[in-house]
C-alpha positions as CSV (number, residue, x, y, z in Angstrom):
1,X,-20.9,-9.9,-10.7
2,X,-18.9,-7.1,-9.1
3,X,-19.0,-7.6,-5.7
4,X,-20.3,-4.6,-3.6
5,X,-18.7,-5.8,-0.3
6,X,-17.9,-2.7,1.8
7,X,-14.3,-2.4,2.5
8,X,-12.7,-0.4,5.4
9,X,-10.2,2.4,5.3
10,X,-6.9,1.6,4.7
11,X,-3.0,2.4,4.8
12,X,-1.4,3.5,1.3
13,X,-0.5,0.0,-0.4
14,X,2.6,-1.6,-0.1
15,X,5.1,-4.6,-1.4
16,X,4.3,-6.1,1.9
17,X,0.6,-5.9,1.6
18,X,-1.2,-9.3,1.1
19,X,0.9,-11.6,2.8
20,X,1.6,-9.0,5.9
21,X,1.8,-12.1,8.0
22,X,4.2,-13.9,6.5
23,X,6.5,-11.3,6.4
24,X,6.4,-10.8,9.9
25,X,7.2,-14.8,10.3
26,X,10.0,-14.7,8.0
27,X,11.3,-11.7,9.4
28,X,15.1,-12.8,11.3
29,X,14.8,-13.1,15.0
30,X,11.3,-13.2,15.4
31,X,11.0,-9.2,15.4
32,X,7.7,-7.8,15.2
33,X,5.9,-5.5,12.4
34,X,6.1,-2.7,14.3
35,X,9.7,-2.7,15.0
36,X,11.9,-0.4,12.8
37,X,12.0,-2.1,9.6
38,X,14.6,0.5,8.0
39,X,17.5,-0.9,11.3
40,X,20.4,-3.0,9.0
41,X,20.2,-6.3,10.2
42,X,23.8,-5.6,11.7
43,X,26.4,-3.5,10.8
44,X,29.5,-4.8,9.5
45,X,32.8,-3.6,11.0
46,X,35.5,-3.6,8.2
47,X,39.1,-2.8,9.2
48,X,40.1,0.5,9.9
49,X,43.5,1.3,8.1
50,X,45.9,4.3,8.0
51,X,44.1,7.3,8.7
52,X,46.3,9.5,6.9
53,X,46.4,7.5,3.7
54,X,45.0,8.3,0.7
55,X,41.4,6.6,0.3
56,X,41.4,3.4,-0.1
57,X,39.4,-0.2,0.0
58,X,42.2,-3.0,0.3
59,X,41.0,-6.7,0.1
60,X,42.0,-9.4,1.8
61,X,44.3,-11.8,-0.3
62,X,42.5,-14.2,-2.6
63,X,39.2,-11.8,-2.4
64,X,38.9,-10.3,-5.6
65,X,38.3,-13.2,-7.7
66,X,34.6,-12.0,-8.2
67,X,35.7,-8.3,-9.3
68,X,37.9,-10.1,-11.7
69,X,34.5,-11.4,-13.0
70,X,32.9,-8.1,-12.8
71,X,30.7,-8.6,-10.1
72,X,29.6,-5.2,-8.9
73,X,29.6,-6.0,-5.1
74,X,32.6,-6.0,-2.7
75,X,31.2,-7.5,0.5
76,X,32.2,-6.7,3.7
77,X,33.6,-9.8,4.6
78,X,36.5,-9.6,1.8
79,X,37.7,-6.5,3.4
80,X,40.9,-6.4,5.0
81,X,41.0,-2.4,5.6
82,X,39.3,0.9,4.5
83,X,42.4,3.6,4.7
84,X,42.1,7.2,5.0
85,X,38.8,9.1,6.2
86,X,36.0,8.3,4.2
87,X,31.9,9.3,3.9
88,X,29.3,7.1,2.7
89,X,28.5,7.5,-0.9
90,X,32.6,8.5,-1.6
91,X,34.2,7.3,-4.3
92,X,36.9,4.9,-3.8
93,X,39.4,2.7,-5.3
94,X,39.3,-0.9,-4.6
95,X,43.0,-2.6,-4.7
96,X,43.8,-6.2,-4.2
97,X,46.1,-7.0,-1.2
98,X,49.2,-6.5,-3.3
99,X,47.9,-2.9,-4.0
100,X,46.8,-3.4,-7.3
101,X,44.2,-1.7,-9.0
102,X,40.5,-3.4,-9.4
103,X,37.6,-1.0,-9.6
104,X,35.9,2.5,-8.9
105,X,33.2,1.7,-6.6
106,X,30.8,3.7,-4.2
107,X,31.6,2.7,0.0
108,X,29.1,2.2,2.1
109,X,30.3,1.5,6.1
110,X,26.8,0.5,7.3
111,X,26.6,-2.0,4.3
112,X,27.3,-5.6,4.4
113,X,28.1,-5.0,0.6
114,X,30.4,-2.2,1.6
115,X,31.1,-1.0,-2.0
116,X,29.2,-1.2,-5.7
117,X,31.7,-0.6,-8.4
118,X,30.9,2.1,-10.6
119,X,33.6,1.5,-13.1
120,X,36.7,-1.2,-14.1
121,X,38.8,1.5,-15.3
122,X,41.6,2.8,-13.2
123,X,41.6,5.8,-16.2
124,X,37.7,6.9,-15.8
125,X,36.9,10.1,-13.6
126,X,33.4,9.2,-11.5
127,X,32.0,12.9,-12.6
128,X,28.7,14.6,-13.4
129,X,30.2,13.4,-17.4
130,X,30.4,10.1,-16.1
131,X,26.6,10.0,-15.1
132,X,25.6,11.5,-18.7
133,X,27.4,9.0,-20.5
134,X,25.9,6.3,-18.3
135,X,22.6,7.6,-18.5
136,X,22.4,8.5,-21.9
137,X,23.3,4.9,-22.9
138,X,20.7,3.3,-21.0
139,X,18.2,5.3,-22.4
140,X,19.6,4.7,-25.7
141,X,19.0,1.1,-25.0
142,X,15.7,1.6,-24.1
143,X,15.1,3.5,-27.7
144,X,16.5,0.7,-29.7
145,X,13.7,-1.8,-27.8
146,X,10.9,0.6,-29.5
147,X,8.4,-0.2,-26.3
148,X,6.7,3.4,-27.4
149,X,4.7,1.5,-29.8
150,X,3.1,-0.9,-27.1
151,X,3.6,1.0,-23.8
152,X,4.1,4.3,-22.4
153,X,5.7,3.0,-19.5
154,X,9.2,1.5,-19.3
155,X,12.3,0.8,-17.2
156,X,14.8,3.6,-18.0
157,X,17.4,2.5,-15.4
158,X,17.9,-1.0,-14.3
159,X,21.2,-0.6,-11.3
160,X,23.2,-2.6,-11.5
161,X,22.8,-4.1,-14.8
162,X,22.7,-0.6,-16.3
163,X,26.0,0.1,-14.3
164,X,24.4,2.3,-11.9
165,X,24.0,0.3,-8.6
166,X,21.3,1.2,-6.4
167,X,19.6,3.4,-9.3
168,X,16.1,2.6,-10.6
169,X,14.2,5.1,-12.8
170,X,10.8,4.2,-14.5
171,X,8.9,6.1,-17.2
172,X,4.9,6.9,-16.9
173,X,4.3,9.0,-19.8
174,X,5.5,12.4,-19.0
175,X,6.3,11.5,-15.3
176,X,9.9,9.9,-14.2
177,X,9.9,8.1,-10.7
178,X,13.8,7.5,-9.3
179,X,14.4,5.4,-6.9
180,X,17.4,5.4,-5.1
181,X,18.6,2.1,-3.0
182,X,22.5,2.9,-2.7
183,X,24.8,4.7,-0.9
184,X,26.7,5.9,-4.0
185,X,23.6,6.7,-6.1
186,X,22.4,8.8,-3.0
187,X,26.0,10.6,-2.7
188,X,25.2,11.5,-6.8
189,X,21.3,12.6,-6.2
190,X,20.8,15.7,-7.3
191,X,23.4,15.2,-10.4
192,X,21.2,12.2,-11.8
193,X,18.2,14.4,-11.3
194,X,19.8,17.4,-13.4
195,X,20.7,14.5,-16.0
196,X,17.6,13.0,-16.1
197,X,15.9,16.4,-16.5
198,X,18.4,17.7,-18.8
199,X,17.5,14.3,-21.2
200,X,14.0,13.1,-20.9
201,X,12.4,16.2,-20.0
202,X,10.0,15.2,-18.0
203,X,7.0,17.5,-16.5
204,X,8.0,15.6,-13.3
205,X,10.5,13.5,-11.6
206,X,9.7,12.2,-7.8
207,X,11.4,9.9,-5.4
208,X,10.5,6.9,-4.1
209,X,13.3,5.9,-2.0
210,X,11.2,4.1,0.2
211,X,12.0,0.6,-0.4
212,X,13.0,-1.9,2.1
213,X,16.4,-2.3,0.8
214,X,17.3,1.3,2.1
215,X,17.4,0.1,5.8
216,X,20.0,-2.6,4.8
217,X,22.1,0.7,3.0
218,X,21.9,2.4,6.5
219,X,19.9,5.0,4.6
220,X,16.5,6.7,5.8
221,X,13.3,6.1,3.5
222,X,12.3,9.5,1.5
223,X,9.4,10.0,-0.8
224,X,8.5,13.4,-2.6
225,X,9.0,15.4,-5.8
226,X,12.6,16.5,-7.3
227,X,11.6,18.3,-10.2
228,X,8.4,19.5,-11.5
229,X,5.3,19.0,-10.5
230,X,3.6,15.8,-10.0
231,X,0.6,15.5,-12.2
232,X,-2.9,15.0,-10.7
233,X,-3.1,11.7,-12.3
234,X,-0.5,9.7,-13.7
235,X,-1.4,7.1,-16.5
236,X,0.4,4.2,-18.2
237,X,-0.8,2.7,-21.7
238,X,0.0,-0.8,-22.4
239,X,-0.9,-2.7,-25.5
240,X,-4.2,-0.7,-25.9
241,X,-5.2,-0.9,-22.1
242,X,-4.7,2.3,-19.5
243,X,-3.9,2.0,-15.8
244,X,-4.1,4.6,-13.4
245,X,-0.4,4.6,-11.6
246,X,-0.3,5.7,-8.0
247,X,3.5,6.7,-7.7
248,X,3.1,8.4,-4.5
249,X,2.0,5.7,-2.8
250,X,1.5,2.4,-5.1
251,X,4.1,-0.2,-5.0
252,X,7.4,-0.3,-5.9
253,X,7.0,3.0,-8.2
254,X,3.8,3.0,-8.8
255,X,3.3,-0.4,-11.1
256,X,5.0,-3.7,-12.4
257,X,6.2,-2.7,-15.5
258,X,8.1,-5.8,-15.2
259,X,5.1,-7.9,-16.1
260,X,4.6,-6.3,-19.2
261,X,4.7,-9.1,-21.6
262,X,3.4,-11.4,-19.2
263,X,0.4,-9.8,-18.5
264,X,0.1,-10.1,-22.5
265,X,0.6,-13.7,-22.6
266,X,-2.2,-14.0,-19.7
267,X,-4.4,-12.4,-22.3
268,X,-3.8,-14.9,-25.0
269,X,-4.4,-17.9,-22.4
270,X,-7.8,-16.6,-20.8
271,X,-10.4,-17.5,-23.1
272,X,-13.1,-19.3,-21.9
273,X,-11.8,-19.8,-18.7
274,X,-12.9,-19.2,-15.3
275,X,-9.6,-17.2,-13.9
276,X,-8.1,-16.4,-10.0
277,X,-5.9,-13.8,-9.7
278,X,-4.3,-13.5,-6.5
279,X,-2.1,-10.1,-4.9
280,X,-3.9,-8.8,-8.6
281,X,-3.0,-5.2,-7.1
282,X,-4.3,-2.7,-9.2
283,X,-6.0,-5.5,-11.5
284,X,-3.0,-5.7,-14.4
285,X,-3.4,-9.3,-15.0
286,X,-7.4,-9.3,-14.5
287,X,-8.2,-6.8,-16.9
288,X,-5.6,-8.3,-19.7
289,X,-8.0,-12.0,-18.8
290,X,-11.0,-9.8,-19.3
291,X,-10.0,-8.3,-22.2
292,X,-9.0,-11.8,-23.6
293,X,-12.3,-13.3,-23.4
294,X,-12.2,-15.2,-19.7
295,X,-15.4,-16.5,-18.2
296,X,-14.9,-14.9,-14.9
297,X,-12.3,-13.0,-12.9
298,X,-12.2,-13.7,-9.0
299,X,-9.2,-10.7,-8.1
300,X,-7.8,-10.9,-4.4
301,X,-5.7,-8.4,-2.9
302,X,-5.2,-6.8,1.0
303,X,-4.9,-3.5,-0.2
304,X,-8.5,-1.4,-0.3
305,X,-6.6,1.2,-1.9
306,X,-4.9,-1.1,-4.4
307,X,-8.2,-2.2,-5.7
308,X,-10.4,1.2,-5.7
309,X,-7.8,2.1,-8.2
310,X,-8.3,-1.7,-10.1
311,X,-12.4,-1.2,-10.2
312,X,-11.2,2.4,-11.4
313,X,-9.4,0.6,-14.3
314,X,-11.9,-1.7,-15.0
315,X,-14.3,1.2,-16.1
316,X,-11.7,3.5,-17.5
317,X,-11.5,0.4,-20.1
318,X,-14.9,-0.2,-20.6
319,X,-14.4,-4.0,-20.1
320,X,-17.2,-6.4,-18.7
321,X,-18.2,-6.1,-15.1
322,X,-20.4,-8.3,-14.7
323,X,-17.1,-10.5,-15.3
324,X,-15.7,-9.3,-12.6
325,X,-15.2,-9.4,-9.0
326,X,-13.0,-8.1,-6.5
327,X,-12.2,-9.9,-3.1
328,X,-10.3,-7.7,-0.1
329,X,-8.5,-10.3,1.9
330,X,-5.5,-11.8,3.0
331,X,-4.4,-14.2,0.4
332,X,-3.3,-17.4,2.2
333,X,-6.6,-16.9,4.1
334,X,-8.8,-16.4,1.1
335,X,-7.0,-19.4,-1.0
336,X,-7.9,-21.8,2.0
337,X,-11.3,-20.7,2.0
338,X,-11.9,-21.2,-1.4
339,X,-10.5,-24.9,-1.1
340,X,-13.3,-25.3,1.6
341,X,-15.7,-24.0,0.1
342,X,-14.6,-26.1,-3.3
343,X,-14.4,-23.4,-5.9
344,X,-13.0,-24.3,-8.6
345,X,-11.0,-22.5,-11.5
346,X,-9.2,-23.2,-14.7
347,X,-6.9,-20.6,-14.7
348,X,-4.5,-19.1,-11.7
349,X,-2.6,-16.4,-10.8
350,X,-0.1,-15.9,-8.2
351,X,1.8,-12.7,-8.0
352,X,3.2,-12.2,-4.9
353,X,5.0,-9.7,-3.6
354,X,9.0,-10.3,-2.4
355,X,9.5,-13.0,0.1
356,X,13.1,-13.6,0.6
357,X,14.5,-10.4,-0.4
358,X,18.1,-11.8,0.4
359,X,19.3,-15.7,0.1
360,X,19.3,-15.7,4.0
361,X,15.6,-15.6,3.6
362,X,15.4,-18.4,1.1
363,X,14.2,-21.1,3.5
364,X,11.5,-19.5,5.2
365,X,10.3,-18.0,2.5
366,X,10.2,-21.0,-0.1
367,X,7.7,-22.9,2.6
368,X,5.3,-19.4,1.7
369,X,5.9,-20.3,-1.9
370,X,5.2,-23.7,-1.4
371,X,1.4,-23.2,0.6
372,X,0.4,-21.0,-1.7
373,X,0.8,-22.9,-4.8
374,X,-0.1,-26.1,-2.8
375,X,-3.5,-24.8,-2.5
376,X,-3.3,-22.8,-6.4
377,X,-3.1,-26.4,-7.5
378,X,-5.7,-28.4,-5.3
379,X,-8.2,-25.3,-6.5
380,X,-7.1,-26.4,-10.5
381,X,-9.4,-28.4,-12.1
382,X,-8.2,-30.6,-14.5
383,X,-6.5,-29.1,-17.5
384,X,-6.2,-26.0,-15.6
385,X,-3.1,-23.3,-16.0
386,X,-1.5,-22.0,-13.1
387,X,0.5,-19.1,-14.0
388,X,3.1,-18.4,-11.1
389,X,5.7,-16.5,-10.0
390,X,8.8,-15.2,-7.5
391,X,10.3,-11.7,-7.7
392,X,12.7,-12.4,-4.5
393,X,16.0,-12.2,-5.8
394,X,17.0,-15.0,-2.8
395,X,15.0,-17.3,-4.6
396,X,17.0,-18.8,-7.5
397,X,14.7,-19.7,-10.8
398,X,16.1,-23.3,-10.2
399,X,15.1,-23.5,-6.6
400,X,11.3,-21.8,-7.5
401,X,11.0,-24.8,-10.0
402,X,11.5,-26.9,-7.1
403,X,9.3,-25.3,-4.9
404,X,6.6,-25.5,-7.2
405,X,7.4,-28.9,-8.3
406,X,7.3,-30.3,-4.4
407,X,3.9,-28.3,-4.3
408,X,2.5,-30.4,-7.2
409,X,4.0,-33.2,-5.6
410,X,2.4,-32.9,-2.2
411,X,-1.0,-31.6,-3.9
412,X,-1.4,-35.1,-6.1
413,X,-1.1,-33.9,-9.5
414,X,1.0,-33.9,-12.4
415,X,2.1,-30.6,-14.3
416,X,3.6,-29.9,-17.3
417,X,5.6,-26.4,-17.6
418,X,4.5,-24.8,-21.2
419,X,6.3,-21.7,-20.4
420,X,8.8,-20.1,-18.8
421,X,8.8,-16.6,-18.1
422,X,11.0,-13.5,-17.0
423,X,10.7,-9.7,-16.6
424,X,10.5,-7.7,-19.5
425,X,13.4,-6.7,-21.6
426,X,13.5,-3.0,-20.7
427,X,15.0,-5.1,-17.2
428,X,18.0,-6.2,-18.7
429,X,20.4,-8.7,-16.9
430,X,24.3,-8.2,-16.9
431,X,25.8,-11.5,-17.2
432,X,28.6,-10.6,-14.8
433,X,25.2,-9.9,-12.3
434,X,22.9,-12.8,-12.1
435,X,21.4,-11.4,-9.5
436,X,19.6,-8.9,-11.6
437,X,17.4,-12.0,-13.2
438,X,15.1,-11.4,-9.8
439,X,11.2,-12.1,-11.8
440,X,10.8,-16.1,-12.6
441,X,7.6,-17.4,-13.3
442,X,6.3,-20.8,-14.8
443,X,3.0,-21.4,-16.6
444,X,2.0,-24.9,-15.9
445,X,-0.9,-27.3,-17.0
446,X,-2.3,-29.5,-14.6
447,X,-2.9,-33.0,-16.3
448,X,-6.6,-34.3,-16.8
């Protein structure tokens, strides 16, 4: 049944919420949640060249093998000097050491990655024209995918592997959230606005520029409207099923749109079988499980506010619930008191939020990867899926397999991998950008 367990007032939900703890462990040098969390971890200090000189990013010799490649970041360490005067968010060229042309790219002096290229050729103006063309291709892109006849929510912009690093714009409906994570997507604000307006038309666009990654940028969080007005509610429809979208507030902007097909598959998997969902957020996976015929669904979360608006969902769908119940608590804690208790499921999800957003968080945060699907698989029976996965882009798919292979390992079972699963294709990955490929997930069976 629906659990009626009271549940106490709470902060707005956020990427950090259900493993709060961890995050403060992982955190480098020990700092505590309530320090600043927006401070770059330090600031680099690239070369200062001639003053007078026309604007310029020169790279130390033998640095610019990788924007050769086309990889879109120049990092500070492969900077031998930054001539002229330059702002954050400016335009500049980057040359090799011999002076030779390499890239457009948007500099950042409070960034390790002090520049993201913008374009390859020496020829092409960085303009308001340059953002339509840009822009209009991606969403082009996103036309050709035809995701209007399963979802009216999608992935407009994707950075980097778009070609416009640092900008993220999702589609609910009507309503365009932008979020802005760069430097030299902040410099062109207002002009992607006006584009985005100009194109999609939307009754509202609004900011979310709140994301961790803006502290490492050197730039302050913001959060509100740029065009429009937001709607009371905000809706998404995915293959038949509506979710209420908080995008004021919710995570990332508002919902995982990167789970799409995933969350389908989940539905084909469920029947019959008594399913754990853990950081469910605003129920996505549950209510696909429900709708596909599961037994049960246990859903854990930290956020109060996360799942209000999942019980919401659950009735706006008339699906089962007396199916259904929702648990407010800490994950790690929760799984470990289910394995005491010795519950038992056949089907689990983990979803967790970003541990290691950067590889120098890779260690600490694979040992959080590793307890919690430690414990996913000692709660399996046998037979059992366990549906798991990593959005930190400092954890590599390979190394996840790992993880999860030491954690069956050290857990005393054996596990097959039936699938393996990524973000959905309105996330596109450059190939020059591997980075971009930041969703892995495995579905595994546990052996009888």
């Amino acid at each position: 049944m629906t659990s009626q367990k009271p549940r106490s007032p709470s902060t707005p939900h956020r990427p950090s919420q259900g493993n709060r703890d961890f995050r403060n462990r992982i955190k480098r040098g020990g700092k505590q949640s309530g320090e600043q969390k927006n401070t770059p971890r330090s600031t680099p200090q690239p070369l200062a060249g001639n003053a007078a000189a026309q604007p310029c990013i020169i790279l130390k010799a033998e640095r610019e093998k990788s924007l050769l490649r086309r990889h879109p970041w120049v990092f500070s360490g492969a900077v031998e000097r930054v001539d002229g005067a330059p702002h954050s968010g400016d335009t500049l060229p980057v040359r090799d050491a011999a002076g030779n042309f390499l890239a457009w790219a948007a500099y950042n002096p409070d960034s390790q990655i002090t520049a993201r290229v913008w374009s390859w050729d020496e020829s092409e103006s960085i303009d308001a024209a340059f953002f339509c063309r840009r822009i209009d291709y991606a969403l082009a892109a996103r036309r050709e995918l035809k995701l209007a006849d399963k979802s009216s929510g999608a992935r407009l912009i994707h950075a980097e592997s778009d070609g416009l690093p640092g900008l993220v714009v999702d589609q609910y409906g009507d309503t365009l959230v932008m979020q802005v994570g760069s430097a030299g997507a902040e410099h062109w604000r207002d002009t992607i606005a006006d584009i985005l307006q100009e194109q999609c038309k939307p009754a509202c666009i609004y900011e979310r520029s709140d994301s961790d990654s803006r502290g490492l940028e050197g730039l302050e969080p913001r959060n509100g409207v740029l065009r429009g007005a937001l709607p009371e509610s905000v809706e998404v429809v995915e293959h038949g099923l509506r979710f209420r979208v908080d995008v004021a507030a919710g995570q990332k902007t508002g919902f995982y749109l990167d789970q799409r097909d995933n969350r389908a598959l989940t539905e084909t998997l469920a029947a019959g079988r008594n399913v754990l969902n853990c950081f469910c957020y605003t129920g996505g996976f549950s209510l696909y499980a429900l709708r596909g015929g599961a037994k049960s669904v246990l859903s854990i979360d930290a956020s109060g506010d996360a799942l209000r608006i999942a019980e919401q969902n659950l009735a706006t769908n008339n699906l089962d619930a007396t199916r259904a119940e929702w648990q407010e608590a800490d994950v790690f804690q929760a799984l470990r008191k289910l394995r005491d208790q010795g519950r038992t499921f056949d089907f689990i999800i983990l979803d967790p939020p970003k541990f290691a957003p950067t590889a120098a968080f890779a260690e600490k945060a694979a040992r959080g990867y590793k307890d919690i699907n430690l414990l996913a698989f000692k709660l399996l029976r046998p037979g059992g899926l366990l549906a798991t996965y990593s959005c930190s882009g400092g954890i590599s798919e390979d190394l996840f397999q790992k993880i999860i292979a030491g954690a069956a390992l050290d857990a005393g079972v054996d596990a097959q991998i039936i699938h393996h699963l990524h973000a959905s294709a309105d996330h596109p990955v450059s190939l020059s950008f591997p980075e971009g490929a930041y969703l892995k997930g495995l579905v595994l069976r546990v052996g009888g």
